[in-house]
C-alpha positions as CSV (number, residue, x, y, z in Angstrom):
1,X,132.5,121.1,112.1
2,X,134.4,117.7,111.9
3,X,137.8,119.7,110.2
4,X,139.4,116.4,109.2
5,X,135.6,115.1,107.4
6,X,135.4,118.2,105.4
7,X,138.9,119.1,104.6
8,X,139.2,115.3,103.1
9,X,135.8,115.9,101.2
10,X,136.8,119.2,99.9
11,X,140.5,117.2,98.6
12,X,138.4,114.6,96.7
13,X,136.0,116.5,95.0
14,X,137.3,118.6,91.9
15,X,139.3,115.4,90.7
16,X,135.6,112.7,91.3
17,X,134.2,115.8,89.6
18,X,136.9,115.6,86.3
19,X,136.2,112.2,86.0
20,X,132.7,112.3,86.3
21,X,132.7,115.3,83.6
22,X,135.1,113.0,81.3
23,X,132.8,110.4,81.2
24,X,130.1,112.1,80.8
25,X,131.1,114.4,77.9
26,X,133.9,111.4,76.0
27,X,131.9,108.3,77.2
28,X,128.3,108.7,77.6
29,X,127.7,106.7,74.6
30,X,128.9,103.5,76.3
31,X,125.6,101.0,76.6
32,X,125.7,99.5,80.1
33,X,122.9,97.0,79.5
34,X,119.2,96.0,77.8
35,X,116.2,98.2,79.0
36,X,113.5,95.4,77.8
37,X,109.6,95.4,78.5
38,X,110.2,92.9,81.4
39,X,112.2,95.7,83.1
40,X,109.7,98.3,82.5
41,X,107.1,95.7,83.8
42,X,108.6,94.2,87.1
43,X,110.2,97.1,89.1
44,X,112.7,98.1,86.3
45,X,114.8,95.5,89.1
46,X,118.7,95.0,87.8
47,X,118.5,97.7,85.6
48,X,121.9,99.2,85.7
49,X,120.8,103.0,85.6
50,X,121.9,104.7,88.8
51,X,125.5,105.7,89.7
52,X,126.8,104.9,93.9
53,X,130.0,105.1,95.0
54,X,129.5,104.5,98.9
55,X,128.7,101.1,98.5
56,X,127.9,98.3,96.0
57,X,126.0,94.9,96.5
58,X,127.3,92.1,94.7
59,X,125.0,89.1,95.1
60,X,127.1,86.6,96.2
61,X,129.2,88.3,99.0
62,X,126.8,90.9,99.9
63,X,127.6,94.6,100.2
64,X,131.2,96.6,100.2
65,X,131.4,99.8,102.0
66,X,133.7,101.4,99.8
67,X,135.1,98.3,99.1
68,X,135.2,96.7,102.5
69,X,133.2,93.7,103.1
70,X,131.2,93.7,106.2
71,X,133.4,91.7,108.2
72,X,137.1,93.4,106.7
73,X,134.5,96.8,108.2
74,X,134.3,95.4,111.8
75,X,137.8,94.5,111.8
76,X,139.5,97.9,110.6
77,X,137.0,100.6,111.7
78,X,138.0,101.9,115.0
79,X,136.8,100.9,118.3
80,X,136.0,102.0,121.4
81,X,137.9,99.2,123.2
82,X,139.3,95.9,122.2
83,X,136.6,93.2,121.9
84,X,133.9,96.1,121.3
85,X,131.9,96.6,118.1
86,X,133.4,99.3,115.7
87,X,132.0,103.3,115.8
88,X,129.3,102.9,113.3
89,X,130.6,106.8,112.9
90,X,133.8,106.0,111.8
91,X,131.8,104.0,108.9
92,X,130.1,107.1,107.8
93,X,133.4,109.0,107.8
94,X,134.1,105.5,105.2
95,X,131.0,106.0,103.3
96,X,131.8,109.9,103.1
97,X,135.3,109.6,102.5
98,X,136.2,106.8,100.7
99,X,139.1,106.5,103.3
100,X,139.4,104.5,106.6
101,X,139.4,107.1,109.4
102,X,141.8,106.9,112.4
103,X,141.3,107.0,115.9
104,X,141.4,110.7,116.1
105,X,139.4,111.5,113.1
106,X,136.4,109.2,114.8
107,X,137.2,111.0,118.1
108,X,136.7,114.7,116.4
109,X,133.4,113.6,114.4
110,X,131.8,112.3,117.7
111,X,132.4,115.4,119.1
112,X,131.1,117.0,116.1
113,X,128.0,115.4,116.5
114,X,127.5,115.6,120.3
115,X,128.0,119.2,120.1
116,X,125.3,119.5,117.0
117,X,122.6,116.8,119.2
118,X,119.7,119.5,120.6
119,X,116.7,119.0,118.7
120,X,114.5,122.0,118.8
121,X,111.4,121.9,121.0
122,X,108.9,122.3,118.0
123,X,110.0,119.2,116.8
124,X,109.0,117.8,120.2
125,X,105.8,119.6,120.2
126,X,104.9,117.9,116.8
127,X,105.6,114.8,117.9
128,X,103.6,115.4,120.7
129,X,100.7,116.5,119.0
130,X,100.8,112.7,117.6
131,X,98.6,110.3,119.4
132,X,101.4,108.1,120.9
133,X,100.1,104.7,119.5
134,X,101.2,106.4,116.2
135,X,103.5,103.9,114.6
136,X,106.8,104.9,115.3
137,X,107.8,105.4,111.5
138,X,105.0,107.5,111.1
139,X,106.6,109.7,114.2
140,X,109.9,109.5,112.8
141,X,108.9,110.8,109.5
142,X,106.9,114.1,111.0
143,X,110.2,114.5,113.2
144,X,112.7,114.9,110.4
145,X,110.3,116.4,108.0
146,X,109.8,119.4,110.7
147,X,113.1,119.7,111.4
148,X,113.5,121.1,107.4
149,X,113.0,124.2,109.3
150,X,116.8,123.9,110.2
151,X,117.9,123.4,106.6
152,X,121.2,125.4,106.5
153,X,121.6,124.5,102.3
154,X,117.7,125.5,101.8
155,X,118.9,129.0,103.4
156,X,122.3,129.2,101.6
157,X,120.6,128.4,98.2
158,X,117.6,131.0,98.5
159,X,120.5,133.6,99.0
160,X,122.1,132.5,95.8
161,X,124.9,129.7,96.9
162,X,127.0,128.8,93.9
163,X,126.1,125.4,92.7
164,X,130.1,124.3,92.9
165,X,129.4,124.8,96.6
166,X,125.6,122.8,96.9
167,X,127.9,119.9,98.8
168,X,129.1,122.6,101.9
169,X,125.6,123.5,103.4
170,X,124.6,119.7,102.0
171,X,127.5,118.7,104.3
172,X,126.2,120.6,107.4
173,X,122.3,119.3,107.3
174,X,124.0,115.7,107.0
175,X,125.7,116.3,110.4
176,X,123.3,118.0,112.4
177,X,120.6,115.5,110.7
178,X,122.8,112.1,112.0
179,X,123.4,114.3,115.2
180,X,120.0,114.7,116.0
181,X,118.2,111.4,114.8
182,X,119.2,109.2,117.7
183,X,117.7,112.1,119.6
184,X,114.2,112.0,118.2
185,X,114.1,108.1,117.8
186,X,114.8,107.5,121.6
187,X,112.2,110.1,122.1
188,X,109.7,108.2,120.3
189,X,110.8,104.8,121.8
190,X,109.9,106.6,125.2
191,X,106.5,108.5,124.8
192,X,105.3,105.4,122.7
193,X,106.4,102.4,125.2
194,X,107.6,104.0,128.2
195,X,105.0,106.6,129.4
196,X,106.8,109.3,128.2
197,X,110.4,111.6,129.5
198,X,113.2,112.5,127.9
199,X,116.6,111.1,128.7
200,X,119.7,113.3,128.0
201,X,122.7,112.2,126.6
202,X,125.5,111.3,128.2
203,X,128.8,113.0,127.6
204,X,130.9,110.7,128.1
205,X,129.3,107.6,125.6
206,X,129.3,107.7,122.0
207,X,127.0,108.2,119.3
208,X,125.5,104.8,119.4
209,X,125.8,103.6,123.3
210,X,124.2,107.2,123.5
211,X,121.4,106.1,121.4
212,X,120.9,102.9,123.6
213,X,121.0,105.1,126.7
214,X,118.3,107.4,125.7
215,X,115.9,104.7,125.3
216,X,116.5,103.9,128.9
217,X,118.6,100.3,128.2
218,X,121.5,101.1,130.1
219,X,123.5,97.8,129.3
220,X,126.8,97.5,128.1
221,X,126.4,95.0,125.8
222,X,123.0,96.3,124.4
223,X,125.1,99.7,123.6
224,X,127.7,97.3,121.8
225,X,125.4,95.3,119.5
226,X,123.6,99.1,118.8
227,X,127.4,99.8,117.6
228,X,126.9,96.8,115.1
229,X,123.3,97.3,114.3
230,X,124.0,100.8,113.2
231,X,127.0,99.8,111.4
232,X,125.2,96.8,109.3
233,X,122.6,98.6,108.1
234,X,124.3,101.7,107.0
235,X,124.1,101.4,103.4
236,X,123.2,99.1,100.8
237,X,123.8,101.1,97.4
238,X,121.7,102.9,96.0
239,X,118.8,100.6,94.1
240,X,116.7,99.8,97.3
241,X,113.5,101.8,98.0
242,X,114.8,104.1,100.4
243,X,117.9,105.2,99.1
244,X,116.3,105.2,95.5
245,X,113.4,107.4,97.1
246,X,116.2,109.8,98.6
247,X,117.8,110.2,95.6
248,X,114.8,111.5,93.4
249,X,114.1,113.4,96.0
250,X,117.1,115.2,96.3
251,X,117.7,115.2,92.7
252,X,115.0,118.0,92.6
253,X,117.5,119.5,95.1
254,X,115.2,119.2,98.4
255,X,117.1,119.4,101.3
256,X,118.6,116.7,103.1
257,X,115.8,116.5,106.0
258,X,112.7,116.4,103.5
259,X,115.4,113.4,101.3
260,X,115.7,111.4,103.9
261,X,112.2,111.6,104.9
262,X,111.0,110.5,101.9
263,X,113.3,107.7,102.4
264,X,112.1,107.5,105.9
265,X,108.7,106.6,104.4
266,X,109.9,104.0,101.8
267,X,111.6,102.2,104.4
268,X,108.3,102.0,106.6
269,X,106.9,98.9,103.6
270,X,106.8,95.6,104.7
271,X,109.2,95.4,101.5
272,X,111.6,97.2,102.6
273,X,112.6,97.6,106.1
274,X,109.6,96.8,107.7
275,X,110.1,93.5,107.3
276,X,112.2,92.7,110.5
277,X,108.6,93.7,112.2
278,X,107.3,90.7,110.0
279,X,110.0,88.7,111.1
280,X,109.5,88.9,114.5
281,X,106.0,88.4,114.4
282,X,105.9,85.3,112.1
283,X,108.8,83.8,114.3
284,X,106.2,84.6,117.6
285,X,103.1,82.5,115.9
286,X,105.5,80.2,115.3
287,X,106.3,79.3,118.9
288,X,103.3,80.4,120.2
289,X,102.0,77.2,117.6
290,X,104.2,75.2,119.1
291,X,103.2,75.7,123.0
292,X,105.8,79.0,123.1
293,X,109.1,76.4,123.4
294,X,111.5,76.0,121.1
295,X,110.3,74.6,118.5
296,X,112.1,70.7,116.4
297,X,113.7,70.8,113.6
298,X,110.5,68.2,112.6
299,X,108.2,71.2,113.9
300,X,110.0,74.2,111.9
301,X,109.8,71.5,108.6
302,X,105.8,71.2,109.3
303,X,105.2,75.7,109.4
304,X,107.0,76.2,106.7
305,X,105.4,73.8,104.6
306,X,101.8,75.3,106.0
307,X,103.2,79.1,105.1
308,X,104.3,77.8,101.9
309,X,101.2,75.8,100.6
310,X,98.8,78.6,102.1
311,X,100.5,81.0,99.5
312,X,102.0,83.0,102.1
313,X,106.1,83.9,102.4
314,X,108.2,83.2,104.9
315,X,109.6,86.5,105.9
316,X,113.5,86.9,106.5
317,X,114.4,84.6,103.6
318,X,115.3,85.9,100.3
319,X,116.4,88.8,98.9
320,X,115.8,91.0,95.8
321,X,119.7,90.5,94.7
322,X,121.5,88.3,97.1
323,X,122.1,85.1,96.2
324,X,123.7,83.6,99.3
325,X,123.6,84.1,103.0
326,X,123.2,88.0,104.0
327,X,126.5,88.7,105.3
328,X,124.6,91.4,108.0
329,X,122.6,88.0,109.3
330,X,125.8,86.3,109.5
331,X,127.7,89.3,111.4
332,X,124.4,88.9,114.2
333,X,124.8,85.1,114.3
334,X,128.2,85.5,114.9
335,X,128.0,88.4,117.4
336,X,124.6,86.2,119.0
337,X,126.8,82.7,119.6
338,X,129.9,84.7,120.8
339,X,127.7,86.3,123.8
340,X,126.0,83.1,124.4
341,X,122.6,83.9,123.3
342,X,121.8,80.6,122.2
343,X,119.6,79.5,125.3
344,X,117.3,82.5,124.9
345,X,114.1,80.2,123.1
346,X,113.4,83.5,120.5
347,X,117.3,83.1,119.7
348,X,117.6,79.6,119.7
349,X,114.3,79.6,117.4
350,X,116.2,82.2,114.8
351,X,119.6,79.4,114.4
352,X,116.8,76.6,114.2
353,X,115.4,77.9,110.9
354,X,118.7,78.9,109.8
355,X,119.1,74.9,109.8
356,X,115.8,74.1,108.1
357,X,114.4,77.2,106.2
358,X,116.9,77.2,103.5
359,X,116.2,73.5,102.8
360,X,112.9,73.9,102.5
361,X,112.9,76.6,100.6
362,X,115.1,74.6,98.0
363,X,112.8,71.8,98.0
364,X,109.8,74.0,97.4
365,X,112.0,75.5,94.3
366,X,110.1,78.7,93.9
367,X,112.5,80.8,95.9
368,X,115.2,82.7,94.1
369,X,117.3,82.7,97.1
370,X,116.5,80.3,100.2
371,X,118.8,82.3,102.6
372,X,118.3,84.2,105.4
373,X,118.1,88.4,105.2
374,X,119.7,90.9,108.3
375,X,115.9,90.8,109.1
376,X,115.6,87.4,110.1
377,X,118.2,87.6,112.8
378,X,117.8,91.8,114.1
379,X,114.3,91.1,116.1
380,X,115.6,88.5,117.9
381,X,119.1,90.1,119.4
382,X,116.5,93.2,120.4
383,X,114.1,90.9,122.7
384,X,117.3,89.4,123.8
385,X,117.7,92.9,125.5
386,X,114.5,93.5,126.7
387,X,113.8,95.7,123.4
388,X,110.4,93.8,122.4
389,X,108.4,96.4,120.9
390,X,108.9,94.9,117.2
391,X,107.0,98.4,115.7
392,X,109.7,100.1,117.0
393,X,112.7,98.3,115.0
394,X,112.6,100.1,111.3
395,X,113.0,103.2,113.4
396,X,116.4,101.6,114.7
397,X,117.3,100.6,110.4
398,X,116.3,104.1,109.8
399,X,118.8,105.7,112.5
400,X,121.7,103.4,110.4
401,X,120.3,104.1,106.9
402,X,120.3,107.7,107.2
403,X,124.0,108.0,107.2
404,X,124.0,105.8,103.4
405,X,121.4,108.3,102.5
406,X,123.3,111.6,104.0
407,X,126.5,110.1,102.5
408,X,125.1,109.8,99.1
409,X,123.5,112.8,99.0
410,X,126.9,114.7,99.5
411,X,128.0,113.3,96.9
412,X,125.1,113.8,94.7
413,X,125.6,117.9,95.0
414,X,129.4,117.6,95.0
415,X,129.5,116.0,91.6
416,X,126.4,117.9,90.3
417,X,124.2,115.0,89.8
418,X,121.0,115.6,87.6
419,X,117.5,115.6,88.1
420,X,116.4,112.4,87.8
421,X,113.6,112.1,85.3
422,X,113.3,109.0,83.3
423,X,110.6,108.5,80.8
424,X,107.5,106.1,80.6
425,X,105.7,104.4,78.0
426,X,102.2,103.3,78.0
427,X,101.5,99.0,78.1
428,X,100.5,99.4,74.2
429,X,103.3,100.9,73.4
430,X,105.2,97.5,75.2
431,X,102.9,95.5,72.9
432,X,104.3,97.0,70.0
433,X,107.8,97.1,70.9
434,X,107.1,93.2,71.6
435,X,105.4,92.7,68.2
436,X,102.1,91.7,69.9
């Protein structure tokens, strides 16, 4: 195991776990907020009821990684070279942590992980039992949920593990989990699109690139914006379906493999992170309405009015809490116009609505937020690289988002978290609590 992750976790604990215990037992009383019927009736959305340290969302800048904005993340993470995207390892080490990793400390977790990368061939053998036009989230959710088998905490706790200790077996499933999931995802990306094979790893690239390899897109750059995809979509607090759906999960102390797979499944809504497959797909009518160029400014105005008046969204735009542009869609937009991406007609397309979605949006006035989402902008950097197969891209999100899940769940067995189980009221009992 990664010494420096777990010696840094095992520092941090017993003090997170006094304060969490003074609250609890001095401060509990404290009212955070108003549970009213329209919580209870729309989603229970901004509810302030759940407790996240590895990252917050605050609706104007978008989300902090332990306190790091996304850009102040790219910047001090380390990196495999100078002008290369940051380890999106050394960001889970961040989420884990709470402290910046060095050099070295990346260096030892990516050997950690590369030594912990052979899935086992059952898991192959399930996946294989899958006809391959499967969508790939349903594969991806049979692979992890398989490879429970491996669960080191499920094995510690049926001999009796103290609960003090839930976080060190907790810990281990995390990093053979992360290890492995590149692993399986390529897998899929290959027997679903590619006829089939295995590629191995290769020793001498690093988690991501590796993942980028194993689908067969050997390319330098593809392996760098991997780096960055992986690292934006880490984590995202803990409110959104499939960190929420972890959680509960986990709460009834599941291991980390059947967690995250729960998660796995949440984040397979066009809600939630299927939506960069919607993206994608409305952007492609989109051209293909326009001849398949790139379509005016004029032209963009006109589909979004037709989306909009046939009572249909425009996917990519909005957000459940942001109120501003999605500083993950403004990382790719960035990274897109510093490669000089903006000839490619499917990227050109994506800056084009940045320029005329938000406006409309505005002047339709329906829209909580007019911006642009990460999803609006991911699709398009993938076709860039020859990666077209849009059913394929939530299994990319899930590869990133399964490190904010792992990461929480740590912490949710080091601090003894509860079982999550709030209670429900019936729609009369709303009518009387409204006076009705």
């Amino acid at each position: 195991m990664s010494t420096s992750l777990k010696s840094r976790l095992a520092e941090k604990i017993p003090a997170w776990r006094a304060d969490v215990r003074t609250l609890a037992k001095e401060h509990g009383d404290v009212v955070l907020g108003e549970a009213t019927v329209g919580k209870a009736l729309t989603g229970m959305r901004g509810l302030k009821a759940l407790v996240c340290d590895t990252s917050y969302l605050d609706p104007m800048e978008g989300i902090r990684f332990r306190g790091y904005t996304i850009p102040e993340s790219r910047a001090a993470l380390p990196k495999p070279a100078a002008g290369l995207e940051a380890y999106p390892t050394g960001l889970w080490f961040l989420l884990l942590t709470g402290d910046l990793p060095t050099e070295a400390e990346v260096a030892e977790l990516e050997a950690d992980l590369a030594s912990r990368a052979t899935v086992p061939d059952y898991v192959f053998a399930a996946l294989d039992a899958l006809p391959t036009d499967t969508h790939p989230m349903v594969q991806f959710s049979t692979a992890i949920t398989v490879m429970s088998n491996e669960s080191k905490f499920a094995k510690a706790y049926a001999e009796g593990l103290g609960k003090g200790d839930y976080w060190q077996p907790t810990l281990e499933d995390a990093l053979d989990l992360i290890a492995r999931l590149p692993v399986v995802a390529a897998y899929i990306y290959r027997r679903a699109y590619k006829g089939g094979g295995r590629i191995e790893a290769d020793p001498n690239k690093d988690w991501g690139a590796n993942f980028a390899h194993m689908m067969g897109v050997d390319n330098a750059q593809y392996e760098d914006l991997m780096r960055l995809y992986l690292l934006i979509h880490t984590d995202h607090e803990g409110g959104n379906v499939s960190a929420h759906t972890s959680h509960v999960v986990s709460s009834a102390l599941s291991d980390v493999y059947l967690s995250v797979a729960a998660g796995i499944n949440g984040l397979a809504g066009p809600l939630h992170g299927l939506a960069n497959q919607e993206c994608l797909k409305w952007l492609n009518t989109l051209m293909a309405h326009f001849g398949g160029n790139v379509p005016t400014e004029e032209q963009v105005r006109e589909y979004a009015w037709d989306t909009l008046n046939a009572r249909r969204v425009i996917p990519g735009f909005g957000h459940a809490v942001l109120r501003n542009t999605d500083p993950r869609y403004i990382a790719q937009r960035e990274y897109s116009l510093a490669k000089g991406m903006g000839e490619h007609p499917v990227v050109a397309t994506v800056h084009r609505l940045f320029d005329v979605i938000p406006g409309v949006l505005k002047e339709h006035g329906k829209a909580k937020s007019p911006w642009p989402n990460v999803d609006a902008h991911s699709g398009a950097l993938q076709v860039y690289y020859g990666v077209t197969e849009a059913d394929f891209y939530t299994v990319l999100f899930g590869v990133s988002r399964a490190m904010g899940i792992t990461s929480q769940i740590v912490w949710d067995r080091a601090m003894g978290s509860s079982l999550e189980r709030p209670k429900s009221v019936t729609v009369a009992m709303l009518k009387e609590a409204a006076g009705i």
